[in-house]
PLY file of the C-alpha trace (Angstrom):
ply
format ascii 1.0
element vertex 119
property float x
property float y
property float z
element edge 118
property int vertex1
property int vertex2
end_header
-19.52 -33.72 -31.94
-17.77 -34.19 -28.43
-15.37 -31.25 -29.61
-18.76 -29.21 -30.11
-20.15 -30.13 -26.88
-17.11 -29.49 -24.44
-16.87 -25.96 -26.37
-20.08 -25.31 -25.99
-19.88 -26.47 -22.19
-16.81 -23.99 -21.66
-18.33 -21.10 -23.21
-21.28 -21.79 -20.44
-19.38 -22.49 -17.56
-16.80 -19.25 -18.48
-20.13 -16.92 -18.63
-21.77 -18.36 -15.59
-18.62 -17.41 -13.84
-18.27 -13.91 -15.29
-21.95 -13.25 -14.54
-20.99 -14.57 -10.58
-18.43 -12.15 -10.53
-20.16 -9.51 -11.78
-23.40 -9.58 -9.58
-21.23 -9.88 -6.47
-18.78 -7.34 -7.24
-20.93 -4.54 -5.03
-21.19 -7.12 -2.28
-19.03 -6.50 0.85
-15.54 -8.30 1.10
-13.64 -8.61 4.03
-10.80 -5.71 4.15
-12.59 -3.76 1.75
-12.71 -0.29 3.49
-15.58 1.94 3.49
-15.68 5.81 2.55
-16.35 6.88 6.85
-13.32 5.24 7.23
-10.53 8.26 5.75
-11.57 9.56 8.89
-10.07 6.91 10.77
-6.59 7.85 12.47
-3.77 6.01 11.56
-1.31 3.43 13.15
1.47 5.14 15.10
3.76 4.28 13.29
2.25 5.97 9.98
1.97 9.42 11.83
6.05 8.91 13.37
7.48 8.51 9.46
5.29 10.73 8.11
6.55 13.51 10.84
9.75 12.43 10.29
9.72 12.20 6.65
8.05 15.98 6.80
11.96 17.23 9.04
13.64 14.99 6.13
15.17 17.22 3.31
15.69 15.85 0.26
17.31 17.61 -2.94
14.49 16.80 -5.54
16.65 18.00 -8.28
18.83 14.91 -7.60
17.23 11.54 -9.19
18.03 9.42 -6.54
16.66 11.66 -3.80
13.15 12.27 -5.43
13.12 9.00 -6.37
13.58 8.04 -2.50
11.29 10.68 -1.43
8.40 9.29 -4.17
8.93 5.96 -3.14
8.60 6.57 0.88
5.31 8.55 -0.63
4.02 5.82 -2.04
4.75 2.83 0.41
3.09 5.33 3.30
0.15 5.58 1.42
-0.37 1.94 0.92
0.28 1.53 4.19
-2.39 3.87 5.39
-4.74 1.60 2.39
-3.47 -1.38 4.13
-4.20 0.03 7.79
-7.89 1.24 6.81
-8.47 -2.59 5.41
-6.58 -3.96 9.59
-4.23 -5.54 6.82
-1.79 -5.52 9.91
1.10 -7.68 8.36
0.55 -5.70 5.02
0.76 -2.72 6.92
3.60 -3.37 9.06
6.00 -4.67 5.95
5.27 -1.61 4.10
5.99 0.62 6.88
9.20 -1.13 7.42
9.96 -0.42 3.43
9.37 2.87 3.90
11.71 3.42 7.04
14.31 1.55 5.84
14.37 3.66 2.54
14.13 6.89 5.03
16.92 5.47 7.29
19.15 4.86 4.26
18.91 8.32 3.29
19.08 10.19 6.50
22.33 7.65 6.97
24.31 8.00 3.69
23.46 12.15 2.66
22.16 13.99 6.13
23.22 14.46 9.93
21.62 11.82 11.34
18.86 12.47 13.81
18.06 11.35 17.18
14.18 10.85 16.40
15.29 7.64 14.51
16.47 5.66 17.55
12.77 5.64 18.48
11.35 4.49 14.88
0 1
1 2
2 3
3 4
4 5
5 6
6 7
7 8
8 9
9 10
10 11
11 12
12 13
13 14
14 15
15 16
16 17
17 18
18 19
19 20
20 21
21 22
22 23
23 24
24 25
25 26
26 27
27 28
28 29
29 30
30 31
31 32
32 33
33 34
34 35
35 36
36 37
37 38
38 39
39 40
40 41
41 42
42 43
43 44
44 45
45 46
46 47
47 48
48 49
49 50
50 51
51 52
52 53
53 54
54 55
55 56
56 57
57 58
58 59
59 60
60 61
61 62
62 63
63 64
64 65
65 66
66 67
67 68
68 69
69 70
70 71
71 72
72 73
73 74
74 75
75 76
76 77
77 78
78 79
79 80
80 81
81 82
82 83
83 84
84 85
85 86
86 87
87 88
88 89
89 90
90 91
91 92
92 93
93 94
94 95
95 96
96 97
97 98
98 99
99 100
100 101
101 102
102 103
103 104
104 105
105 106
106 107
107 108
108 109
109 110
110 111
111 112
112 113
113 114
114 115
115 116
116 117
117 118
């Protein structure tokens, strides 16, 4: 019978919490960005790698190099997700990912430019 009842209990409990969850889910949460807000400009930083990413060449027929260039993609465009949300820290490490990955290429397979003593 006490097997029965804590079951029963659980099941109640478990639903209770779904049904939380599920009435609040269109409630606002704190970093969750708004649709007016694409129109927001981005951190400096965000614009400098994405100009410099746009000079970068990279030889997509190579793995390693579209793998680079789809990675920078992606980090940037958390980054801007993070930035819309004033996820600063967030922001900031994936920005750092990103240039790093950019630096690494620029530095091991191009002429290395003078816009990355500024980044």
């Amino acid at each position: 019978m006490k097997v029965l009842n804590w079951l029963v209990s659980g099941v109640l409990i478990s639903l209770l919490i779904v049904l939380a969850g599920v009435l609040t889910n269109n409630m606002a949460y704190v970093g969750k960005a708004n649709a007016d807000d694409s129109n927001k400009a981005h951190h400096a930083s965000i614009v400098k790698i994405e100009r410099v990413l746009a000079q970068t060449e990279f030889d997509v027929s190579q793995k390693r190099d579209l793998l680079r260039k789809t990675r920078i993609e992606f980090y940037l465009a958390e980054a801007k997700q993070a930035d819309l949300r004033n996820w600063t820290f967030k922001r900031d490490d994936l920005i750092e990912r990103a240039k790093n990955i950019l630096v690494h290429h620029q530095t091991q397979f191009t002429a290395t430019t003078t816009e990355f003593a500024s980044i």
